[in-house]
Structure formats: C-alpha cells, structure tokens
C-alpha positions in Angstrom: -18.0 70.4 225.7 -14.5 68.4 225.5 -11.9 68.5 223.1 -13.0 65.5 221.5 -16.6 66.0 221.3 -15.9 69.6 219.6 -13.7 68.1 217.5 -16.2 65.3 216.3 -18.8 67.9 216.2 -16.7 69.9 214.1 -16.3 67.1 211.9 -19.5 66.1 211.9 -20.8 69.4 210.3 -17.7 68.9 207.4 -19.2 65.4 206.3 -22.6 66.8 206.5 -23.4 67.0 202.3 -21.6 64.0 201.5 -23.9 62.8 204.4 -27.3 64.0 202.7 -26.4 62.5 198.9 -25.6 59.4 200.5 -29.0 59.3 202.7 -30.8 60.2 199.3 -29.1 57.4 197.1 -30.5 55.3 199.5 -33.9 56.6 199.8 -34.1 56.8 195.5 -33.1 53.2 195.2 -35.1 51.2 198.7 -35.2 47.7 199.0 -37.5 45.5 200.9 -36.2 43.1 203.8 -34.7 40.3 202.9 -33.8 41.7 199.4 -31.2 44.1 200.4 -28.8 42.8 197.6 -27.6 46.1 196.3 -28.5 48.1 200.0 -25.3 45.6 200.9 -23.5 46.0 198.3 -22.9 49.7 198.4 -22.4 49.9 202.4 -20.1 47.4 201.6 -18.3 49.5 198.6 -18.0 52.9 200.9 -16.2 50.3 204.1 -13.7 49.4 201.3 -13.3 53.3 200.7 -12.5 53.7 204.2 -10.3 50.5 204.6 -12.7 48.9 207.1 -12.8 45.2 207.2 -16.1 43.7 207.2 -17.6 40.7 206.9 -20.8 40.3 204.5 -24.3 37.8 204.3 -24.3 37.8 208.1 -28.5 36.9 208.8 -29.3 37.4 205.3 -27.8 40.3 203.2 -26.4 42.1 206.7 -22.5 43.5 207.4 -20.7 43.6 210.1 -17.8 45.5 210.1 -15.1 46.3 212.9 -12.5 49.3 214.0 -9.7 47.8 216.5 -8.7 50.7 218.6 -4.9 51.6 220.1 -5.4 48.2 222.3 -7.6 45.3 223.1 -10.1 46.9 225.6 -14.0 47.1 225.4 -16.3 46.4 222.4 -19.0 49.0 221.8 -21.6 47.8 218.8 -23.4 50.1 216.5 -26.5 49.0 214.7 -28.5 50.4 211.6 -30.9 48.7 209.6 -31.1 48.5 205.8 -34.4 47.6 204.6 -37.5 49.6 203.2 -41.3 49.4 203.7 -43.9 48.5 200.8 -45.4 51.9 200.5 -46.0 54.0 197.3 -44.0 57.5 197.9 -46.1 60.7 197.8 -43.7 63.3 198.9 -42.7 64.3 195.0 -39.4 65.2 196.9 -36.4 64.9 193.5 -35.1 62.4 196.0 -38.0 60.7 196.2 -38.7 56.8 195.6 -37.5 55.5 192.0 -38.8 52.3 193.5 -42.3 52.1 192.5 -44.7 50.5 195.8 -41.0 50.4 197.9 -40.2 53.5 199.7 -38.1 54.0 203.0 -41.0 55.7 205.4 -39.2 54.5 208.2 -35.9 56.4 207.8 -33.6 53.0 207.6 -31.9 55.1 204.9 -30.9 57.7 207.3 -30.1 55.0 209.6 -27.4 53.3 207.5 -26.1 56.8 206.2 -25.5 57.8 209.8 -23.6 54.6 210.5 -21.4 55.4 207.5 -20.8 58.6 209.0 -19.5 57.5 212.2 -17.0 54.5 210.2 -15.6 58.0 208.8 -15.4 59.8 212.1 -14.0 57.0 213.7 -11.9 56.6 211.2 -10.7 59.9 211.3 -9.8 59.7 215.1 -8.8 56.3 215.8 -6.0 57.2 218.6 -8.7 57.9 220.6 -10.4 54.9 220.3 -9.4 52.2 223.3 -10.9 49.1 222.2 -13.0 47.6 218.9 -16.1 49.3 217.6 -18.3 47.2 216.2 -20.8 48.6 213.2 -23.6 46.5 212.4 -25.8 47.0 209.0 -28.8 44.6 209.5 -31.4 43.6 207.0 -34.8 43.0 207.4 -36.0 44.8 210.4 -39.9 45.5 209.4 -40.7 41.5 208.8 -40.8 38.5 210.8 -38.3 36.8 212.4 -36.5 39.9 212.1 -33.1 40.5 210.9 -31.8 41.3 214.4 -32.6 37.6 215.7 -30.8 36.2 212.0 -27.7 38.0 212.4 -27.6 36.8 216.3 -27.9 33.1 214.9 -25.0 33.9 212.9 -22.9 35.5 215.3 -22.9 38.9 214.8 -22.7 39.4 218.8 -19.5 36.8 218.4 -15.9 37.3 218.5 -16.2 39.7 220.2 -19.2 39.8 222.5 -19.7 43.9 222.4 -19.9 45.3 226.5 -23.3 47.2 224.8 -25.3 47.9 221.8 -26.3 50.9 220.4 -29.4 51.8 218.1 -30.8 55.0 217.1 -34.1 55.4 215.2 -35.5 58.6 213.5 -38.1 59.9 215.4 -40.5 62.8 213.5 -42.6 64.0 216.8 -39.3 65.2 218.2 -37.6 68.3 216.6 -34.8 68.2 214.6 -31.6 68.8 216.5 -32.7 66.7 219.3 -32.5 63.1 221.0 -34.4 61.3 223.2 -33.9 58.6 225.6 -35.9 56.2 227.9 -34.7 54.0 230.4 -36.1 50.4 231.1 -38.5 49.0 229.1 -39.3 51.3 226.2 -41.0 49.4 223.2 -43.6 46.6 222.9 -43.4 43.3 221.7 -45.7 41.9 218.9 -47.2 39.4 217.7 -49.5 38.8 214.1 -52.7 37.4 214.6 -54.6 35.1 211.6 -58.2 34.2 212.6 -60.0 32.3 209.8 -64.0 31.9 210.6 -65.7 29.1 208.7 -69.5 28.6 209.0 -72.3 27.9 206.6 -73.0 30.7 203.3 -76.0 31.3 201.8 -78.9 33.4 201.0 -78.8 36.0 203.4 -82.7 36.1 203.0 -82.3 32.9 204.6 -80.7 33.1 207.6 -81.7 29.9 209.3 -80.0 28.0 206.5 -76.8 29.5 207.1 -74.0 29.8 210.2 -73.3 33.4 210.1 -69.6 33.6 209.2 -69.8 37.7 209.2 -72.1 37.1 213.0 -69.6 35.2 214.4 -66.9 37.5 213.3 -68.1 40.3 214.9 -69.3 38.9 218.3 -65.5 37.1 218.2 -63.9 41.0 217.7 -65.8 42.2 220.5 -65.6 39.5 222.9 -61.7 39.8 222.1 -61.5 43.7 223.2 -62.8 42.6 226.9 -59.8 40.2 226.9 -57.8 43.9 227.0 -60.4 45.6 229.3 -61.2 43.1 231.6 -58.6 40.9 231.8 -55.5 42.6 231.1 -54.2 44.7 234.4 -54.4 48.2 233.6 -51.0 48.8 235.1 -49.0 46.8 232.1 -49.6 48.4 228.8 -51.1 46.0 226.0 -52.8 46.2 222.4 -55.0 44.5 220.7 -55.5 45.5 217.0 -57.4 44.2 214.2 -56.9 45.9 210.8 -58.4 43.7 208.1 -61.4 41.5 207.6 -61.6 39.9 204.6 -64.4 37.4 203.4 -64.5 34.2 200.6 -67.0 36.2 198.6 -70.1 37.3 200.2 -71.9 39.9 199.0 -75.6 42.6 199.6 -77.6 39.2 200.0 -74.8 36.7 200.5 -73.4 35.1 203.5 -69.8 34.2 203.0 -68.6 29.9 203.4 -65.1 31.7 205.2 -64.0 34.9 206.8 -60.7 36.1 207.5 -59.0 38.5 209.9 -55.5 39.6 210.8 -54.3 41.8 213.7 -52.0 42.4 215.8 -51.2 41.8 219.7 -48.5 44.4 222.1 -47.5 43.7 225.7 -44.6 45.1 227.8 -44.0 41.7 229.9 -44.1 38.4 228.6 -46.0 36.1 231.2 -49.3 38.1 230.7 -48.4 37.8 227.0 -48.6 34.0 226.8 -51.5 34.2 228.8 -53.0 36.3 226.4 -52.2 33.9 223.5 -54.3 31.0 225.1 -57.3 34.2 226.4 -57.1 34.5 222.3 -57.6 31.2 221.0 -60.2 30.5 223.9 -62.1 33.6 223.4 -62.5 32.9 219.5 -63.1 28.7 219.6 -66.4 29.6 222.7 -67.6 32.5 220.6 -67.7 30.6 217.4 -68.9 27.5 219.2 -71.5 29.5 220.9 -73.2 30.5 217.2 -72.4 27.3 215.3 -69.0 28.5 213.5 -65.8 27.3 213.8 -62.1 29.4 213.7 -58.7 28.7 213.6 -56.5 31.0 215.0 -52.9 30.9 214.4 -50.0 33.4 215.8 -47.0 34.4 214.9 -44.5 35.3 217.6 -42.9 38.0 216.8 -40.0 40.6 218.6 -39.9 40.0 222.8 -40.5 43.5 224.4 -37.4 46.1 224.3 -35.2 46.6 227.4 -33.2 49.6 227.7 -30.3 48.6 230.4 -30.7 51.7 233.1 -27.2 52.3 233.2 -26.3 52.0 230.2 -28.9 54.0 228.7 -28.3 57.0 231.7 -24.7 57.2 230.9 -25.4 57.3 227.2 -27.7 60.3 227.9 -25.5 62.3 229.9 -23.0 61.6 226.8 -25.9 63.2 225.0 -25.7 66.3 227.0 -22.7 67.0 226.9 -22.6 67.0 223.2 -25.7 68.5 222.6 -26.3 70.6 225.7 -29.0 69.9 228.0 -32.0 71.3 225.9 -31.2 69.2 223.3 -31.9 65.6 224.8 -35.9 64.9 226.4 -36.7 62.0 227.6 -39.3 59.7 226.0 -42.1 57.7 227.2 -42.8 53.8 226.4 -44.8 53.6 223.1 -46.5 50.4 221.4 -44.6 50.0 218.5 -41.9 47.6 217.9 -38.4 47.3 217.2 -36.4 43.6 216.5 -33.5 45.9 218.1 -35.1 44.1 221.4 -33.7 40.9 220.4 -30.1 42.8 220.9 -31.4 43.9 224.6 -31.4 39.8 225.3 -27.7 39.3 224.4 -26.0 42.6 226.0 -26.4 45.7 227.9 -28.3 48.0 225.2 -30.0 51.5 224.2 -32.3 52.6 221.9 -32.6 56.1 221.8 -34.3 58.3 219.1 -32.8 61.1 217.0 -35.3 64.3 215.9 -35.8 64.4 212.2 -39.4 66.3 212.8 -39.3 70.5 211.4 -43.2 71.9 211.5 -41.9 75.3 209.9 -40.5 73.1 206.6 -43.6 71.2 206.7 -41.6 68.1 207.7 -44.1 65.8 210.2 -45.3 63.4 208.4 -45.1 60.2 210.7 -43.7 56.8 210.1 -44.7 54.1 207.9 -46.8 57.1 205.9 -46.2 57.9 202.6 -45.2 61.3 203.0 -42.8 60.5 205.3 -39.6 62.6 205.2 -36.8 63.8 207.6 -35.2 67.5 208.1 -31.4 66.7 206.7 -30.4 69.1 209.5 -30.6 65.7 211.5 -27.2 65.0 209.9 -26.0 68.0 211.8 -25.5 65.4 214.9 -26.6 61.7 214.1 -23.5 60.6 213.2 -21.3 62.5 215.6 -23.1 61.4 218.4 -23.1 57.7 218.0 -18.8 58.3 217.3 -18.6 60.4 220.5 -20.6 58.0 222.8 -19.4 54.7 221.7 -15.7 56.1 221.9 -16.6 58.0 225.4 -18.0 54.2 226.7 -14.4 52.5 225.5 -12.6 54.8 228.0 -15.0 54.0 231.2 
C-alpha cells in the first residue's frame, strides 16, 4: 500500500461516524425519483460546507459538482444516485423509513453518502489531485427515462468531457469489506412491456358467446416464452418476465370485456433486442387472432445494456487491490438487472463496480428492492476511500 492510499485509508476510517449519521438521515427521510427536492438540497448544503462549487437542477433535481486539481490535466467523474423505491420498510431499524410506502431498498442513500465522503477526502488532499474531479449526484435512477440519460441532455458530461466515469452500487451477496468488478458487458438492458387483451365477456357458463379474454391471455404468455427458448440464441443472455395480470372485472362465472398485463424484457446486445420487440408484437397479434381476441402491445424502451470499458475497469481493479489487498476484490459475473449508469458507458470510458454491504453473522442479507433491505455500516470502512484513491490514482496515468 502507498503513501497515499494509507493515508486516505486512514482518513477514511476518521470520517467513518459522520459517514453513518449522514447515510441514516438519508435513509429516515427517502424520496422517490423525480421528487428529490430536499435529497438536493441537503447534498447541496454539505458542498457549501466543504466550499465545493456545484451546479444544481441538472436532469431534474441532480448536482454536479467539481474539484480543479494543482493543474488542468484529466477529468475523472463520480456518480451517485439519489432517489428511493416505493416500498413500505420492515426492518424496525431506529433509522428506519419515516417515509411511509418510500424507503431506500436499493442503498442510493449509501451511495450519495459515500460520494460526500470522497468531496471531503478530496478535499482534504487536493495537492495530490492532477486534474478536475467531477462528482455527480443524479436523480431518478429506478424510473424511466432514467436520470442518467436527463442529466446527459443537460450536459452533465460537458465542460469538461470526464476521460471516465465511475459508479459503485451496494451489493448485499458480497461480504462487507469487499468489491467486485466485471469487465465488458456486465448488466442488461430493459424494457416495460404493456399488453392489453380485448375480447368478448360474458357468462362463463356460456362460452360460445364470449372471446375468451383470460384464454387468449394465457396461450399469448406461453407462446411468448418459446420466443426466449426457441428463438433467442442460448449464447446471449435474455429475459422475458411477466409479473402482473390484471382483468376489467371478471369474476367465478365471468369472463372479463379486457385483460391487462405488464412485464418486462432483458438482453445483453441490442440487434437481437429489436428483433425481439417485433417477435413480441407478432407473437401476441397471431395468438389473439388465432382465438378471436385482439391486443395491443405497447413498449417502453428503457436503459441500453451496460458496458464496462476493459481497460478501464482492469486498471480500476488493480487500484482496488492495492487498497484493499487482493482478498478483498472478486470478480463478478453478468446479472439481468439494470442500471441507467449504462447510458454513461455510451458517452465515456466507464466502470461499474460493486461494493459489499452483505454480513450473514449480523443478520444483514436481505437483497435489494426488499423491504428488509439494509447494509453493514462497516461498508463505510472503504466506500468512500476507494472511489478518492482510484479517481486521484487515474489523474496521474
């Protein structure tokens, strides 16, 4: 370990509590995206604190703040989302929620609290930063068209264009005190899917009078899972998810007038997924035609796939090692979910690499998006320390 990454480390460990009450503020008082009002505000009050100049309302309520090192060299950017997830909290943690329905299961509260923490470590050794770091607080990661792609529009990656971009994102499978890293593509794109079935209702003793809307749903579901097993190449990874079916009444002896049905659709390279798209509205229209219903099926587009660049993201994790020692970073493999951090991976060289929050002996494994979510504060320990070291590490190569 180098002088400077002992140093940070050390410091690291000294900001630690001021760390935790911050990441607990945040978690008592979430906010959901695109209402991030008072989220902003108070990121906005602790860069005034450290005399960071910032600019606000960038892609909604987002900040983007900047350090200007000894001279005009690279640009490194940070990023940290802000917003919370519409989910009643059920840890009774005395930091929990006082948001009732809102809670942050995603850890974007740790995420912005980690972000602080490296504008104070940077702060704190500035003559050993050679060039501008670039901190970016970003609303509205968990909804469509994702803050990431608003604060793009609006020129967060402007004046000036960062050399990379940075993300880390809590990560409860891996154990506290560790990172993980994947090169290449990592995370999936995705896409909402709206299918609404319209037929014929009736007395369901009296089938013959009817079109089946709850028929036709079901044969359109299944014929939509061969799309994945028989036309999808079992070499790219891809998803297809339904997770509600709703109907326009309907009932024991009732066949519904409409049915409705939203899901979800993953891929890892985007030819297949607009081929997909048309498979989708193909596959429903025959089916429905075939039993006398009709369907509209609309899609959203949402996040493109997520990129890690491979040199960026290897130099990034041999930074890793030598701050954490060789134990301490794994590397991941690709997973489903999605991030809008991929709309970053368009613009510049970028990594998104994870950070361990997960402690089975505390009882601490609760996975995202659930409400009994939680992280081991330990993960302050390093979170912040490591994004100052590596982005001041990548200002010197």
């Amino acid at each position: 370990m180098s002088n400077i990454s002992a140093n940070i480390s050390a410091l690291n460990k000294t900001i630690k509590n001021d760390l935790i009450a911050t990441r607990r503020y945040l978690h008592q008082h979430p906010e959901l995206s695109f209402q991030e009002k008072e989220t902003s505000k108070f990121v906005a009050g602790k860069l005034d604190d450290l005399g960071i100049p910032y600019k606000s309302n960038i892609g909604g309520y987002g900040i983007v703040a900047h350090i200007e090192g000894r001279d005009s060299g690279k640009t490194v950017a940070l990023r940290a989302d802000m917003d919370a997830l519409p989910i009643e909290e059920k840890t009774n943690k005395p930091y929990a929620s006082k948001v009732k329905g809102v809670m942050h299961a995603c850890g974007h509260d740790v995420h912005t609290t980690s972000l602080l923490g490296v504008a104070k470590i940077l702060m704190e050794n500035k003559a050993e930063i050679n060039g501008t770091v670039k901190l970016i607080f970003q609303p509205a990661e968990e909804r469509l068209p994702g803050g990431a792609s608003l604060m793009i529009k609006d020129g967060v990656l402007q004046n000036p264009k960062p050399d990379i971009v940075v993300g880390q994102h809590v990560h409860p499978p891996l154990e506290v005190g560790k990172v993980g890293f994947k090169s290449g593509m990592y995370m999936a794109s995705t896409d909402e899917l709206f299918l609404h079935v319209k037929g014929k209702g009736g007395h369901g003793a009296l089938p013959h009078d009817c079109i089946d809307t709850t028929l036709a749903t079901s044969h359109i579901l299944v014929a939509m899972q061969q799309i994945i097993s028989r036309r999808a190449n079992p070499a790219k990874p891809t998803v297809l998810t339904f997770g509600k079916i709703a109907s326009d009444g309907g009932s024991t002896n009732v066949i519904p007038e409409k049915v409705y049905v939203e899901g979800t659709f993953r891929a890892m390279d985007e030819k297949w997924r607009a081929q997909a798209h048309k498979l989708i509205k193909d596959t429903a229209m025959y089916t429905a035609r075939a039993l006398g219903a009709e369907v509209e099926v609309e899609i959203k587009k949402g996040y493109p796939y997520l990129f890690n660049d491979p040199e960026t993201t290897e130099r990034l994790k041999a930074l890793a090692i030598d701050f954490l020692g060789g134990d301490n970073v794994v590397e991941l493999p690709i997973q489903m979910t999605a991030e809008d951090f991929a709309y970053y991976t368009r613009e510049a060289k970028s990594c998104f690499y994870r950070l361990g929050v997960g402690n089975v002996s505390k009882g601490i494994q609760s996975q995202l998006h659930s409400p009994t979510f939680d992280v081991d504060e330990d993960c302050f320990d390093i979170s912040s320390g490591l994004m100052a070291y590596m982005a001041i590490e990548e200002l010197k190569s």
